[in-house]
DRENMI-105286 format. One record per atom (N, C-alpha, C): residue number from 1; atom name; x, y, z. Coordinates in steps of 0.2 Angstrom, whole numbers. Layout:
REM DRENMI-105286
<NUM, 'CA', <X, Y, Z>>
...
***
This chain:
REM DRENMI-105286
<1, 'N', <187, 177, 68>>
<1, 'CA', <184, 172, 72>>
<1, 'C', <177, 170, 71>>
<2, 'N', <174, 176, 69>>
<2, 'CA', <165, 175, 69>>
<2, 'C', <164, 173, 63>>
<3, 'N', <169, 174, 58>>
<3, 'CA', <167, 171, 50>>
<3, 'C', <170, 165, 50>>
<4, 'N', <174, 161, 54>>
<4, 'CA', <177, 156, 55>>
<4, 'C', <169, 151, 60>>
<5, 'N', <167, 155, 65>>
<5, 'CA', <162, 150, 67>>
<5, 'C', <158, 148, 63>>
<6, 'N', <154, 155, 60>>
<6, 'CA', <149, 153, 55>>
<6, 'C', <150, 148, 50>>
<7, 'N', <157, 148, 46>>
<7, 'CA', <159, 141, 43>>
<7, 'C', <157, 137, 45>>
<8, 'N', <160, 135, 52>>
<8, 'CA', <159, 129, 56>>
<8, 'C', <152, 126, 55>>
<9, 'N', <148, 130, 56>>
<9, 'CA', <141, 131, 58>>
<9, 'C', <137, 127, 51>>
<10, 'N', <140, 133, 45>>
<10, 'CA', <138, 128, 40>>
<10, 'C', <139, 122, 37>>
<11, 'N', <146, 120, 39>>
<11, 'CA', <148, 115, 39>>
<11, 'C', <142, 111, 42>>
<12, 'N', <145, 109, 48>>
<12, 'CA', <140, 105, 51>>
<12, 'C', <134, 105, 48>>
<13, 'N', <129, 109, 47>>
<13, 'CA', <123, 111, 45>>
<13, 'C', <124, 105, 38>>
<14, 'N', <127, 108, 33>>
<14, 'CA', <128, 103, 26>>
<14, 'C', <126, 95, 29>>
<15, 'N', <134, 92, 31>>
<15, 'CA', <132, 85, 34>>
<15, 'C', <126, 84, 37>>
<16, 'N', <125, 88, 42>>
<16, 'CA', <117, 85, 46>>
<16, 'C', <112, 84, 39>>
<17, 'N', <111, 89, 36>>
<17, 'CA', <107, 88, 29>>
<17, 'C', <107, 82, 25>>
<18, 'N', <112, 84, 26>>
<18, 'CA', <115, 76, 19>>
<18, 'C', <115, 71, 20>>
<19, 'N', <117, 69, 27>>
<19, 'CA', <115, 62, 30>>
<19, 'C', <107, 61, 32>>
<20, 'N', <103, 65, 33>>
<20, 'CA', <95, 65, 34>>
<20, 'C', <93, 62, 26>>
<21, 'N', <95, 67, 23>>
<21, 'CA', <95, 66, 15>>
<21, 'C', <96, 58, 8>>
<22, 'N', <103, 56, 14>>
<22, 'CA', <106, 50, 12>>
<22, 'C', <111, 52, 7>>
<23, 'N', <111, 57, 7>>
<23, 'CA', <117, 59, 0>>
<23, 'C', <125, 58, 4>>
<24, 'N', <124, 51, 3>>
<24, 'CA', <131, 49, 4>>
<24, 'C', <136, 51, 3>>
<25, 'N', <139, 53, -3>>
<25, 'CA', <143, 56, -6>>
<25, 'C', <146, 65, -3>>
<26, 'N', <140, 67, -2>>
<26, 'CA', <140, 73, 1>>
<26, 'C', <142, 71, 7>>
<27, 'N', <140, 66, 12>>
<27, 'CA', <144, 66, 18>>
<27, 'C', <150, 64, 19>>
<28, 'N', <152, 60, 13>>
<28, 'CA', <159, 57, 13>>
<28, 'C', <164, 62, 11>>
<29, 'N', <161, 68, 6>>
<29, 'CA', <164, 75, 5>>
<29, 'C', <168, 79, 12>>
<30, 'N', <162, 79, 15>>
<30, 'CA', <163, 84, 21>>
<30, 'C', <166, 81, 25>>
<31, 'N', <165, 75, 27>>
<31, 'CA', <172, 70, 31>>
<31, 'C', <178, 71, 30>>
<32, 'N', <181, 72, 23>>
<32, 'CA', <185, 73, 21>>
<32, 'C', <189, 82, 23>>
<33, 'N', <183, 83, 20>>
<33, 'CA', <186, 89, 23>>
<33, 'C', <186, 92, 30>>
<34, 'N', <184, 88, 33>>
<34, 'CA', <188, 88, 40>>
<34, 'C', <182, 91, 45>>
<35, 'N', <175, 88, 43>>
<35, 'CA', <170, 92, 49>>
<35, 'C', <170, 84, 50>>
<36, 'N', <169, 88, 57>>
<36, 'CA', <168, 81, 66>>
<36, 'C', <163, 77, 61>>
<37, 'N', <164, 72, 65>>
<37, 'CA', <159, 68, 61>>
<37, 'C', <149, 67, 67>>
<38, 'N', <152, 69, 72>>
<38, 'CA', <142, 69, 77>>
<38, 'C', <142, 76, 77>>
<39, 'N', <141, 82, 75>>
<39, 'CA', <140, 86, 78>>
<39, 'C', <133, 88, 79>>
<40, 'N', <131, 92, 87>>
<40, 'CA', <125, 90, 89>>
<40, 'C', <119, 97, 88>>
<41, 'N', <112, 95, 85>>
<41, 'CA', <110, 101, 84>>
<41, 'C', <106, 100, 92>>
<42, 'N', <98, 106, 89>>
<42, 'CA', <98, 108, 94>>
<42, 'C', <94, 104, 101>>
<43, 'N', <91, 97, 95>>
<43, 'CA', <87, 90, 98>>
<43, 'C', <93, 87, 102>>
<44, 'N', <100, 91, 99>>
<44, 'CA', <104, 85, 101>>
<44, 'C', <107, 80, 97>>
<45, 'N', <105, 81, 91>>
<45, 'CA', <101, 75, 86>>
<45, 'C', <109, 74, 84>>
<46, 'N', <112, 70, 81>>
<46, 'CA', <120, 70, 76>>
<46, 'C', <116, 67, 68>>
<47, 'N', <121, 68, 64>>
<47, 'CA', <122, 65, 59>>
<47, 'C', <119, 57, 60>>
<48, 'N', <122, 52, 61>>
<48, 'CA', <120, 45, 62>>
<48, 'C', <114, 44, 63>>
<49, 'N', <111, 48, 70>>
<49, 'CA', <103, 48, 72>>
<49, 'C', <100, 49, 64>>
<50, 'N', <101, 54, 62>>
<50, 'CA', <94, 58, 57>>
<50, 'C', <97, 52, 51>>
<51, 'N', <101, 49, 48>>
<51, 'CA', <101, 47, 44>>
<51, 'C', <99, 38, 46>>
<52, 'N', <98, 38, 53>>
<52, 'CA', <96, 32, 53>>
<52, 'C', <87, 34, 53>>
<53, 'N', <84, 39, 56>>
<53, 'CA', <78, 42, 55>>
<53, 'C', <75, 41, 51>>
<54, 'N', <79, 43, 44>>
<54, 'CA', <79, 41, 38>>
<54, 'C', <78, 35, 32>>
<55, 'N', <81, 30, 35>>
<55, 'CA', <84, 24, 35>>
<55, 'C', <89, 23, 30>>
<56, 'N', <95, 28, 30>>
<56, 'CA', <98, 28, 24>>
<56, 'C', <104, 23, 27>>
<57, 'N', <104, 16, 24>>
<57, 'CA', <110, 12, 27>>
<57, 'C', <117, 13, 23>>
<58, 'N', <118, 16, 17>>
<58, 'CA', <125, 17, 15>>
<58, 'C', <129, 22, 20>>
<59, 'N', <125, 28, 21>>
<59, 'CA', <126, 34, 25>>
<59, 'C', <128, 33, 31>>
<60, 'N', <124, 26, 33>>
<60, 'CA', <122, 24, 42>>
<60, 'C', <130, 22, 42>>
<61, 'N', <132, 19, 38>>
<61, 'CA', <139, 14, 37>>
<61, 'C', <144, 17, 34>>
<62, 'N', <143, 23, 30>>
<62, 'CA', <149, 29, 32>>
<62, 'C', <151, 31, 38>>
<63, 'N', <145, 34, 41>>
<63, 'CA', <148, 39, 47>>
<63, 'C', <150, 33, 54>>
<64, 'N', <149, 26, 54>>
<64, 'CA', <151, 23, 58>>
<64, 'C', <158, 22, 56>>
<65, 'N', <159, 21, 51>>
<65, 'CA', <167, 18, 48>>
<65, 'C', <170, 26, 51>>
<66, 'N', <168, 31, 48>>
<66, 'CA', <173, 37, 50>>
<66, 'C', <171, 40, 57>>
<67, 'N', <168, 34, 62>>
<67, 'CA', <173, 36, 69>>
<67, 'C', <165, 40, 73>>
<68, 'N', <159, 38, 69>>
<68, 'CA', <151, 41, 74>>
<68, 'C', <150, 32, 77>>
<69, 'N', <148, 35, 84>>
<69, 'CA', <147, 29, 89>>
<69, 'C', <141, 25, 88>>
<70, 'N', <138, 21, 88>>
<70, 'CA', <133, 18, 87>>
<70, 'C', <129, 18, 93>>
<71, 'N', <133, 22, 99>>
<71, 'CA', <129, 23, 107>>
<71, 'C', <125, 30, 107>>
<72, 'N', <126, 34, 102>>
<72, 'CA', <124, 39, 104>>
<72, 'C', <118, 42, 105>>
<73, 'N', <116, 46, 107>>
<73, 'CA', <108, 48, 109>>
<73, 'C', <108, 55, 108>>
<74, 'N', <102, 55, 109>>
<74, 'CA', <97, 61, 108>>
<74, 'C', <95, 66, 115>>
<75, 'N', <91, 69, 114>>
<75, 'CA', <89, 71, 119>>
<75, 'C', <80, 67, 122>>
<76, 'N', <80, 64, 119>>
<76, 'CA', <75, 59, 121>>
<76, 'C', <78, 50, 122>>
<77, 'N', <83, 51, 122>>
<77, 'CA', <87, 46, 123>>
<77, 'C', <87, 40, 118>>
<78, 'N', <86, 43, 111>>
<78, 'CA', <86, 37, 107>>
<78, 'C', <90, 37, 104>>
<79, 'N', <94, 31, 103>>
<79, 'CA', <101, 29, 99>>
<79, 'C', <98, 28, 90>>
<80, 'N', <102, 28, 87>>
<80, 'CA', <100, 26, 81>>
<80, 'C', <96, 20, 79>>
<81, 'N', <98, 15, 82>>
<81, 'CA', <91, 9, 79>>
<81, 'C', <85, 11, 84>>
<82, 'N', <86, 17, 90>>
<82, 'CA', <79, 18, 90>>
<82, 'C', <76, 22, 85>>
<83, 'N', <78, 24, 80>>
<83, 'CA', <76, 29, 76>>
<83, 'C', <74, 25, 69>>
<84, 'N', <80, 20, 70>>
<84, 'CA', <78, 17, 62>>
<84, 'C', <71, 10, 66>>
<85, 'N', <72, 7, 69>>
<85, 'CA', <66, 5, 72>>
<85, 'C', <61, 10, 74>>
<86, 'N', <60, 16, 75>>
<86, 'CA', <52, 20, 74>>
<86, 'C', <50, 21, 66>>
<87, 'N', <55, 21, 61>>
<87, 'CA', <53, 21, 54>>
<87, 'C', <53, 13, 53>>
<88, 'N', <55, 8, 55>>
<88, 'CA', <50, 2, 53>>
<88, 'C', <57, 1, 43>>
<89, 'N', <65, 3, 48>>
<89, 'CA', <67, 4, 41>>
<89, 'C', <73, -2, 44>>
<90, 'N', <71, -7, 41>>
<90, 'CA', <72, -17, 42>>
<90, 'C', <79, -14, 40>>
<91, 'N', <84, -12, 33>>
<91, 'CA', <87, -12, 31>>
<91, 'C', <93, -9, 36>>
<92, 'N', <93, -5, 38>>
<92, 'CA', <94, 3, 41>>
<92, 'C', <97, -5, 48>>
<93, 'N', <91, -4, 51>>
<93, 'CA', <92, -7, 58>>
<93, 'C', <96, -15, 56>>
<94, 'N', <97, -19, 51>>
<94, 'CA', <101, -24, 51>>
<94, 'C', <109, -20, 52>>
<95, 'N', <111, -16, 47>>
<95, 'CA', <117, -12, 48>>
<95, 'C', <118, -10, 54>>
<96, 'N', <114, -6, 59>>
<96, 'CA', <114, -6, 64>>
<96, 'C', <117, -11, 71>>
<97, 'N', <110, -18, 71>>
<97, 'CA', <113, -22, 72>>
<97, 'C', <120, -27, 72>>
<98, 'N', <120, -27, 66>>
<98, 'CA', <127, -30, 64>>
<98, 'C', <134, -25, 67>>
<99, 'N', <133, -19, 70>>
<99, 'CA', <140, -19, 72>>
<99, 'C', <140, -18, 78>>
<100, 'N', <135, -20, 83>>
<100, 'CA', <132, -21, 89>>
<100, 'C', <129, -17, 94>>
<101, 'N', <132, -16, 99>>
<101, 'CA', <126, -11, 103>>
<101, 'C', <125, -15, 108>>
<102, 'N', <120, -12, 114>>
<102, 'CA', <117, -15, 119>>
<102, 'C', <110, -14, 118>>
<103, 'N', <107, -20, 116>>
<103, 'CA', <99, -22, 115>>
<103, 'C', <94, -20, 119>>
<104, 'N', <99, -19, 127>>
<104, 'CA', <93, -16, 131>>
<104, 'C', <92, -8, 133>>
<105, 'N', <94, -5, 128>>
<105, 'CA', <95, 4, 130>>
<105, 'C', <88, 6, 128>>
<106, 'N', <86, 7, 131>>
<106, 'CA', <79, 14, 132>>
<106, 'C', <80, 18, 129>>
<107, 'N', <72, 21, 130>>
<107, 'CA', <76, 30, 129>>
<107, 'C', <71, 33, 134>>
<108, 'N', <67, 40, 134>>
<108, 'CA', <65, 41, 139>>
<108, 'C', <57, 39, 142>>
<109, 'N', <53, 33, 137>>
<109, 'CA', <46, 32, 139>>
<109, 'C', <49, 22, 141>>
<110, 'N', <55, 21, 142>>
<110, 'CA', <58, 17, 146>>
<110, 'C', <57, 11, 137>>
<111, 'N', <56, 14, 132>>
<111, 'CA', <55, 7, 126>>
<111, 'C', <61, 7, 122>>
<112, 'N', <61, -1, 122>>
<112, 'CA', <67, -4, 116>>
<112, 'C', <66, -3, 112>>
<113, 'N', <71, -5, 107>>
<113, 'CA', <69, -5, 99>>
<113, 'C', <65, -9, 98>>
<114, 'N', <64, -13, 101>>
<114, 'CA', <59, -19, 99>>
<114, 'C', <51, -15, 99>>
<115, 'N', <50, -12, 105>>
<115, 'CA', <44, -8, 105>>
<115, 'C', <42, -4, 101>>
<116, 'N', <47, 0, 98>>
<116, 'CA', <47, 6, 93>>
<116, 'C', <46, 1, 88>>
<117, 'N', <48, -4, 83>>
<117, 'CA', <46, -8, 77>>
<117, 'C', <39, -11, 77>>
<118, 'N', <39, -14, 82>>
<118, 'CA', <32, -16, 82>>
<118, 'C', <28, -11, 83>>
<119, 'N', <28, -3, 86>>
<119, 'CA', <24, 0, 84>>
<119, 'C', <25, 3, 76>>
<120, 'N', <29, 1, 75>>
<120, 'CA', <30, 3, 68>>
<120, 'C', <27, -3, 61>>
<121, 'N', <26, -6, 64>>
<121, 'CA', <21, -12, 62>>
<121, 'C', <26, -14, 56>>
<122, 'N', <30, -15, 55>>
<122, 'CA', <36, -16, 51>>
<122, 'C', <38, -25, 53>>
<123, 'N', <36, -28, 52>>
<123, 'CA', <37, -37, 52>>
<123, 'C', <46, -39, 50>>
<124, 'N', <47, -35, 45>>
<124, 'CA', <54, -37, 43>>
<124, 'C', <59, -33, 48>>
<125, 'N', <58, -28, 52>>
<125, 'CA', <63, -24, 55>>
<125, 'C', <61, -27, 62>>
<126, 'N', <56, -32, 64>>
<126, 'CA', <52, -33, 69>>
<126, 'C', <58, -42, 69>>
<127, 'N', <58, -43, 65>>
<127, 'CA', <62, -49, 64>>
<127, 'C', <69, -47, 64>>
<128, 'N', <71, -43, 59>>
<128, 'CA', <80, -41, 60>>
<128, 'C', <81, -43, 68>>
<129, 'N', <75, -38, 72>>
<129, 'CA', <79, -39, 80>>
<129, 'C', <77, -44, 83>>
<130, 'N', <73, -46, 83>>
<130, 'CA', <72, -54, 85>>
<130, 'C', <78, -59, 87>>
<131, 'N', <81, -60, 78>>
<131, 'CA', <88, -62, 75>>
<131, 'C', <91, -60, 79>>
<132, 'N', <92, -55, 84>>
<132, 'CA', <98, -54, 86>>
<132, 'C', <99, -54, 93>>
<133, 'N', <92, -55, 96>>
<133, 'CA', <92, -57, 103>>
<133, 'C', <90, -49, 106>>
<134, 'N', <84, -48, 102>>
<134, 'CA', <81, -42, 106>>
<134, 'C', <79, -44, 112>>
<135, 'N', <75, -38, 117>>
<135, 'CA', <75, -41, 123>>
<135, 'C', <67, -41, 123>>
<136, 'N', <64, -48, 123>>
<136, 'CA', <57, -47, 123>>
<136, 'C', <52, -47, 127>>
<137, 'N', <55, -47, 131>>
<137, 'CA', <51, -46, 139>>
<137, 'C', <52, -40, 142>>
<138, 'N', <54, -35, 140>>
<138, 'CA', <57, -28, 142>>
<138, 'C', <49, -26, 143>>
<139, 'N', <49, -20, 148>>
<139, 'CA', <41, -17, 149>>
<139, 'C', <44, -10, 148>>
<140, 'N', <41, -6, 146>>
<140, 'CA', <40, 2, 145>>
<140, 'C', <37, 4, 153>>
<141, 'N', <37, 13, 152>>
<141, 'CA', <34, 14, 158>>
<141, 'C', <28, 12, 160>>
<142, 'N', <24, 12, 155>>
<142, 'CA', <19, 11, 155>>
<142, 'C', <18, 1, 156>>
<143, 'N', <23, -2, 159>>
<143, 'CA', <21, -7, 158>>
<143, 'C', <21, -14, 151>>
<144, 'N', <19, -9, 147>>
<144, 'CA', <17, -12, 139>>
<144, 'C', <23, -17, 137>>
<145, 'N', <23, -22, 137>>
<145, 'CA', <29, -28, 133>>
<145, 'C', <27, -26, 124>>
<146, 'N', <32, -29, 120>>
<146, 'CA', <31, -27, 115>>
<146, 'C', <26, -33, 112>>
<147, 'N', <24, -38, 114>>
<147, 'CA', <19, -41, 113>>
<147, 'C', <11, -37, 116>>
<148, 'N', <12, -31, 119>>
<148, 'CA', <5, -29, 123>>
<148, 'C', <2, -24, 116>>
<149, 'N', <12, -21, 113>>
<149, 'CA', <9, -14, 108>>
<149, 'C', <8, -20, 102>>
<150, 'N', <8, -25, 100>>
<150, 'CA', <7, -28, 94>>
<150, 'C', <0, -30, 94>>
<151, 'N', <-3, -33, 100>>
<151, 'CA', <-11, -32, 102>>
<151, 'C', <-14, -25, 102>>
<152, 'N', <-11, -22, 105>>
<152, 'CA', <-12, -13, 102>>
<152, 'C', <-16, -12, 94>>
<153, 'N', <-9, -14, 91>>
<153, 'CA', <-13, -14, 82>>
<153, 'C', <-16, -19, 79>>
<154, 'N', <-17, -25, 83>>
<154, 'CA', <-22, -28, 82>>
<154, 'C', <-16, -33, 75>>
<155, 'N', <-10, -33, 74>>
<155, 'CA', <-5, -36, 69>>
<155, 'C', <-3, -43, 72>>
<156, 'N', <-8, -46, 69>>
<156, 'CA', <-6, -55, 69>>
<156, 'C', <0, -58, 67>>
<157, 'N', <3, -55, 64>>
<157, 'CA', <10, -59, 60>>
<157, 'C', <14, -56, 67>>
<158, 'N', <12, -51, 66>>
<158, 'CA', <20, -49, 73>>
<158, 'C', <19, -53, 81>>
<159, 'N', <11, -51, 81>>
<159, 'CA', <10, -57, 85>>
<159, 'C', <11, -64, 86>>
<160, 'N', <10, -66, 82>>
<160, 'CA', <12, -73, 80>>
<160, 'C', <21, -73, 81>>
<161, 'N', <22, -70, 78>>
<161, 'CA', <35, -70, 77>>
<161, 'C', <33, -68, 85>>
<162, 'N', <31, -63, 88>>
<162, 'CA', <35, -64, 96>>
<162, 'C', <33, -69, 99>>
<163, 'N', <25, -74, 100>>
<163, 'CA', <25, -78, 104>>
<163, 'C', <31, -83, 102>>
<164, 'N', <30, -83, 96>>
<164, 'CA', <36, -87, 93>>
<164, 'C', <43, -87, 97>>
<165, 'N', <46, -81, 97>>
<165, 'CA', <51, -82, 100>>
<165, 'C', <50, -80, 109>>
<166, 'N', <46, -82, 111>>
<166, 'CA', <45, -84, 117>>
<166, 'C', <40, -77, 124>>
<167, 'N', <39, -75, 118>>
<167, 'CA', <34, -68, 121>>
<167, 'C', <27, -70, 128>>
<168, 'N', <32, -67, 133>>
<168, 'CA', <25, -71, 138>>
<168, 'C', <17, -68, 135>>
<169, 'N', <12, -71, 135>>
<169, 'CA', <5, -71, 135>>
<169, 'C', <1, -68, 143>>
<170, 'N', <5, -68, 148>>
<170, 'CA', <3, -68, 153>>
<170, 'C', <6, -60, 158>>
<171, 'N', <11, -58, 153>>
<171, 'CA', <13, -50, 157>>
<171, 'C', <8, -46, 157>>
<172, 'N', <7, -41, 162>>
<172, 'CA', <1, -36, 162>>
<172, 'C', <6, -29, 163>>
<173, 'N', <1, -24, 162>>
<173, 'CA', <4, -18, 160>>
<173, 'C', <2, -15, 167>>
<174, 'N', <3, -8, 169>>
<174, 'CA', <0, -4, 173>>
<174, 'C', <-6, -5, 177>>
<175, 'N', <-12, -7, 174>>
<175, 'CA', <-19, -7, 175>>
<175, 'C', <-19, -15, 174>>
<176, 'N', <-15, -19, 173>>
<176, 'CA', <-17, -25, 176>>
<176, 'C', <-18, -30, 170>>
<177, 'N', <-18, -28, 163>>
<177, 'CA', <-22, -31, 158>>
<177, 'C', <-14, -33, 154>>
<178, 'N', <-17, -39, 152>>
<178, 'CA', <-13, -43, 147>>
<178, 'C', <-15, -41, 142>>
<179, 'N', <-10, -43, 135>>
<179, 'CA', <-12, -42, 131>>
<179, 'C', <-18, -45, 126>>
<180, 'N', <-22, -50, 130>>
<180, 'CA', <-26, -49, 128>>
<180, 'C', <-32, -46, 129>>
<181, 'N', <-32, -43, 135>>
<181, 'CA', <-38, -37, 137>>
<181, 'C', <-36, -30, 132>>
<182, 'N', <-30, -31, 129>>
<182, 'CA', <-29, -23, 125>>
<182, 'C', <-32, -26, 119>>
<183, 'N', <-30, -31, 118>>
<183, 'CA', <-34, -32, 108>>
<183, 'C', <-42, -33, 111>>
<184, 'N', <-43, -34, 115>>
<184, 'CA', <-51, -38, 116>>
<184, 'C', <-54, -29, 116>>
<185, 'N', <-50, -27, 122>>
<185, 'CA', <-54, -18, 125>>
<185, 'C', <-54, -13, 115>>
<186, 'N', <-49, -15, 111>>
<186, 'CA', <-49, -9, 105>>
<186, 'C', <-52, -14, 99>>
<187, 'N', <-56, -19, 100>>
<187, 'CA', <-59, -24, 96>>
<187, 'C', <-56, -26, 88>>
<188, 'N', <-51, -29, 92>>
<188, 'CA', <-44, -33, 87>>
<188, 'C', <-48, -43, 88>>
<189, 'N', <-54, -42, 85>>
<189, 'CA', <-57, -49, 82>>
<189, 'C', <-51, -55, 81>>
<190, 'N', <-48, -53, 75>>
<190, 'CA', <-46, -61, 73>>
<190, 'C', <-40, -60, 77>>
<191, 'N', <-36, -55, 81>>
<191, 'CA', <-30, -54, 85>>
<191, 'C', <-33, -57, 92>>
<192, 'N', <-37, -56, 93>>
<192, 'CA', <-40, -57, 100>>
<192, 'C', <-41, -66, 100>>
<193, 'N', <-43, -70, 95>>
<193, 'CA', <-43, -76, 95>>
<193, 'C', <-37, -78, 92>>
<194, 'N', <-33, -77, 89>>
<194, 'CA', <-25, -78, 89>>
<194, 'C', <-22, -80, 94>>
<195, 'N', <-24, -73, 100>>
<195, 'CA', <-21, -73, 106>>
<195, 'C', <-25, -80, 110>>
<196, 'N', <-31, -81, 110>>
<196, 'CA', <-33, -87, 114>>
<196, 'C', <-31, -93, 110>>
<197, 'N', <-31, -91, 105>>
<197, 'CA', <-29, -98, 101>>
<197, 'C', <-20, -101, 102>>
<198, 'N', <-15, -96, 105>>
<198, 'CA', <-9, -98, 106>>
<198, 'C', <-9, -98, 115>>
<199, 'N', <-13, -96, 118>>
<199, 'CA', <-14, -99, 126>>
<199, 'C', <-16, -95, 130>>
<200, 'N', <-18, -88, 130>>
<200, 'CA', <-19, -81, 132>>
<200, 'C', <-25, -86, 136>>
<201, 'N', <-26, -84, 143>>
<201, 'CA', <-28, -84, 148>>
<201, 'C', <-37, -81, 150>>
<202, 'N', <-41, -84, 146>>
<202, 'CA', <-47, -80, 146>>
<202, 'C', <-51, -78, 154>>
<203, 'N', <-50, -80, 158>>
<203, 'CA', <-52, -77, 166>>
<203, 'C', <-46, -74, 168>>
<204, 'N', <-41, -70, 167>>
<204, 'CA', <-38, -66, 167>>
<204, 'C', <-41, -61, 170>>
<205, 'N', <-42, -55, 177>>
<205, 'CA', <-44, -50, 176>>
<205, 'C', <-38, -45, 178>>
<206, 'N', <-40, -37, 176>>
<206, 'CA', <-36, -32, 177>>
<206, 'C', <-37, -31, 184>>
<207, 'N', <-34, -26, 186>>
<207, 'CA', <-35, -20, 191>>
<207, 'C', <-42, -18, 193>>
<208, 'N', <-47, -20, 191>>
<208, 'CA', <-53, -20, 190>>
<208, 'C', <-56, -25, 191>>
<209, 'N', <-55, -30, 190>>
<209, 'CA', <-58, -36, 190>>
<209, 'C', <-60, -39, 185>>
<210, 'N', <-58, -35, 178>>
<210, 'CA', <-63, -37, 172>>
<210, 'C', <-57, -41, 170>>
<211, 'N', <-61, -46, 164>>
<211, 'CA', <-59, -51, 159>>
<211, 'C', <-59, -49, 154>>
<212, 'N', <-54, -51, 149>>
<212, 'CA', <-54, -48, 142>>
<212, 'C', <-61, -47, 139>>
<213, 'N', <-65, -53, 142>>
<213, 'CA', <-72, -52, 137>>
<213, 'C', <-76, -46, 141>>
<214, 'N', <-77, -46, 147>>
<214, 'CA', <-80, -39, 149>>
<214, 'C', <-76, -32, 147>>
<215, 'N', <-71, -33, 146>>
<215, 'CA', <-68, -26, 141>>
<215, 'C', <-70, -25, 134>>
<216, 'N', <-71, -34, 129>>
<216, 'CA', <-74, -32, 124>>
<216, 'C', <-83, -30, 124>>
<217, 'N', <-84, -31, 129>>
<217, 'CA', <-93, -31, 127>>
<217, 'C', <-95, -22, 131>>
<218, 'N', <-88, -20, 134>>
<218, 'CA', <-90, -13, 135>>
<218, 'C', <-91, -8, 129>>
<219, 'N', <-85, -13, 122>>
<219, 'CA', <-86, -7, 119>>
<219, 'C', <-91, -9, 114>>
<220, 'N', <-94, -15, 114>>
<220, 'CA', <-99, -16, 109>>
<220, 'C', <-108, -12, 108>>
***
């Protein structure tokens, strides 16, 4: 019985590797040979997750067809397009998308996918979700919209696709500040006049009273 777990053990072990790895082949081997297809390590993590981590989309599109859910999660509550949206892997996340899911699942700092791409500064994986009706008015704990983390890095093309697709200018986070007091306060210049240039609210104050230009000329 104890030499039979251990096999188990290796088994699964094999798969998890191979799917992080993307060695398709290798998991379609093991399939075969009859190991489960999510088995969970000690994150929690399955097969699908690490190889969406990864962005290996052959791999991602094997273990869905043999029967890994496309709901599952982690121990930080992230499903696979959270994972493939924190690597910013466009490719990965279409496959994903395409066999559907619920757009508005968290994980546990309360962020979408859409939050995790735009931090991953990835414009085409930023757009895959867009296309599919990501939720873009969603807030984190912190408050932050995914137009707040796009002024975060100061990324005018992303900025630009979310107002586009209808990104309010005017949500505020925890401490009161739109996104444009976050590009003005970490001196995001030509982000910060993008944002006034598309309609961001220059007498705006936070929680404080200040205006995004009293945030920029603090840190001047």
């Amino acid at each position: 019985t104890c030499r039979m777990s251990l096999d188990l053990i290796d088994d699964e072990t094999v798969l998890a590797t191979a799917a992080a790895n993307g060695d398709t082949e290798k998991v379609r081997l093991q399939l075969e040979n009859g190991v489960q297809h999510s088995p969970r390590d000690i994150l929690n993590s399955t097969p699908l997750l690490r190889a969406a981590q990864h962005g290996h989309r052959e791999t991602i599109r094997l273990l869905l067809n043999n029967g890994a859910s496309i709901s599952e999660q982690d121990r930080y509550q992230q499903t696979a397009l959270h994972w493939a949206s924190v690597g910013g892997h466009a490719e990965a996340a279409e496959e994903l998308v395409s066999k559907g899911g619920d757009m508005s699942t968290v994980n546990t700092k309360g962020q979408t996918f859409l939050h995790l791409a735009v931090q991953s500064r990835s414009v085409e994986t930023v757009r895959v979700l867009l296309e599919h009706e990501a939720i873009i008015s969603a807030q984190d704990l912190d408050g932050s919209s995914a137009l707040h983390l796009a002024a975060d890095g100061g990324h005018r093309e992303i900025i630009d696709l979310l107002i586009d697709k209808g990104a309010r200018l005017d949500t505020v986070d925890q401490l009161g500040r739109t996104p444009l007091h976050r590009s003005a306060f970490l001196g995001y210049g030509a982000a910060t006049k993008l944002l006034v240039d598309r309609g961001a609210v220059l007498h705006a104050v936070d929680n404080d009273g200040h205006t995004a230009r009293d945030l920029a000329e603090e840190m001047d």
